[in-house]
Each structure stands twice: as structure tokens, then as C-alpha cells.
N, C-alpha and C positions, 0 to 999 in steps of 0.2 A: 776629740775622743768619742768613740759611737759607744752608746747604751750598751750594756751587757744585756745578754740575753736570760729570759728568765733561767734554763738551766745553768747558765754562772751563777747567776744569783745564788741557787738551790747550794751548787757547790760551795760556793762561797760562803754561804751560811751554813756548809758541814765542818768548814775547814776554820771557822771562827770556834764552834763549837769543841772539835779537837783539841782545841790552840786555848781553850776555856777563855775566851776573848769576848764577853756579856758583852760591850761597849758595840763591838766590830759585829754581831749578831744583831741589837739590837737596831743596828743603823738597816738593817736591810726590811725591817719588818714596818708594817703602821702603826699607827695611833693605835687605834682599836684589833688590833690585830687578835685572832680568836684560835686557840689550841685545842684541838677536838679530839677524846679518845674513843673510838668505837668499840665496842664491846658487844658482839651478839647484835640484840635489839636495841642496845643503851646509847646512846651520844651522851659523854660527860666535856662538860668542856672545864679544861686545864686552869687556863686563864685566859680573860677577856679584853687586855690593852697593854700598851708597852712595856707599862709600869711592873706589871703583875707577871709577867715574861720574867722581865727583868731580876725581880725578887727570887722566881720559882728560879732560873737560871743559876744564880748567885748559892741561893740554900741546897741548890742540887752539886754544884760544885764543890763547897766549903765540906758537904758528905765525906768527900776522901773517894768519891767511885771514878775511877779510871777506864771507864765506859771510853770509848772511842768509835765513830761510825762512817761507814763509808757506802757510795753510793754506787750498788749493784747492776743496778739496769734503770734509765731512765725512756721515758717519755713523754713529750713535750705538745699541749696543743696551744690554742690562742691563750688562755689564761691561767691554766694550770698545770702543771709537772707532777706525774707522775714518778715514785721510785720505790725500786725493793732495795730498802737501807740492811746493810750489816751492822747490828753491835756486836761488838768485840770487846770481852771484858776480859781482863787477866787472872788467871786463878794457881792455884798451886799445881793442877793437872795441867797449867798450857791456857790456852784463850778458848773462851769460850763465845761462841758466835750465835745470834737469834738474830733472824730474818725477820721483817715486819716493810708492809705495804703502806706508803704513806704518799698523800696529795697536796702539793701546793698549792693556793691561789692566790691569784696576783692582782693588786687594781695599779696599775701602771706599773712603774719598776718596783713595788715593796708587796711583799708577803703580806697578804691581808689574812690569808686563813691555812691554818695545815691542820689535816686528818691523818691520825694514826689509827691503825686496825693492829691488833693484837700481834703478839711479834712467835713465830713458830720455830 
């Protein structure tokens, strides 16, 4: 069986997310794996290892948000992917849709870092 490519990967850790599959997410990502929010001039970072993924994943879940997201436009270079993600959340008007720029990187097959920039 040949490696996935990182854009599998990426999909694949949208489609665990959807599937609210913490287990099947976390298999994709590292040890230290590091979640970065940008904001303006701010880097905050999210969480800083599997563990901590894991929990935020889990408590964002158990919420009751019905967020669902999918991957708009990708591109791919030697270590990181590139995407404009859709969330799509459901509301009493219909779904409602926020576009947000976000980067993976990768140290061999597993998601070592992803940056979110603000979703418009």
C-alpha cells in the first residue's frame, strides 16, 4: 500500500472531524502537534500535543455544535497544504457558511502544526 499524500491526509482528517471520530483525527496528527490561531498580529496557540488536541476535540464535540467543514480549494507544496475550509453550521435560516484560510504542516506522514487565520 503507497503513503497517502499529505492532501489525503488533510482530507482525511476533515472527514474524521465531520464523522466527530477524535480517535481517527488523532491518529493523523503528532506527539506534539501544535494548533495556532492568527488573529491580526496575535499567534495564540490552541493546543500544544496530542493530549490536549484530544480533550479540546472531545469538549468541542460533547458542545452539541454541528459544525461540519469541508475543503474548498487546496494547495499542496513539499510540507505543507494549503486550504480555504468551509464551515457550515446549521441554523434555523438554513446553513450558514464562514470561509477561513488555514495551513498544514507536516513532519513525514503526521500533521505537526496547523494555522488558522480568521474565518470571513
Amino acid at each position: 500500500m503507497s503513503a497517502r499524500t499529505h492532501t489525503q491526509i488533510v482530507q482525511g482528517y476533515i472527514e474524521a472531524f465531520n464523522a466527530r471520530d477524535v480517535d481517527a483525527m488523532l491518529s493523523m496528527v503528532s506527539d506534539d502537534i501544535q494548533w495556532l490561531n492568527l488573529d491580526g498580529q496575535q499567534l495564540m496557540e490552541e493546543t500544544g500535543d496530542r493530549a490536549a488536541l484530544g480533550r479540546a476535540m472531545r469538549d468541542y464535540f460533547a458542545s452539541g455544535d454541528a459544525c461540519t467543514s469541508r475543503l474548498s480549494q487546496v494547495f499542496a507544496t513539499g510540507s505543507r497544504v494549503s486550504a480555504l475550509e468551509v464551515a457550515v453550521t446549521p441554523s434555523a435560516e438554513g446553513p450558514q457558511e464562514q470561509r477561513c484560510l488555514s495551513i498544514y504542516e507536516f513532519a513525514g506522514q503526521l500533521i505537526k502544526r496547523v494555522y488558522y487565520f480568521p474565518p470571513e
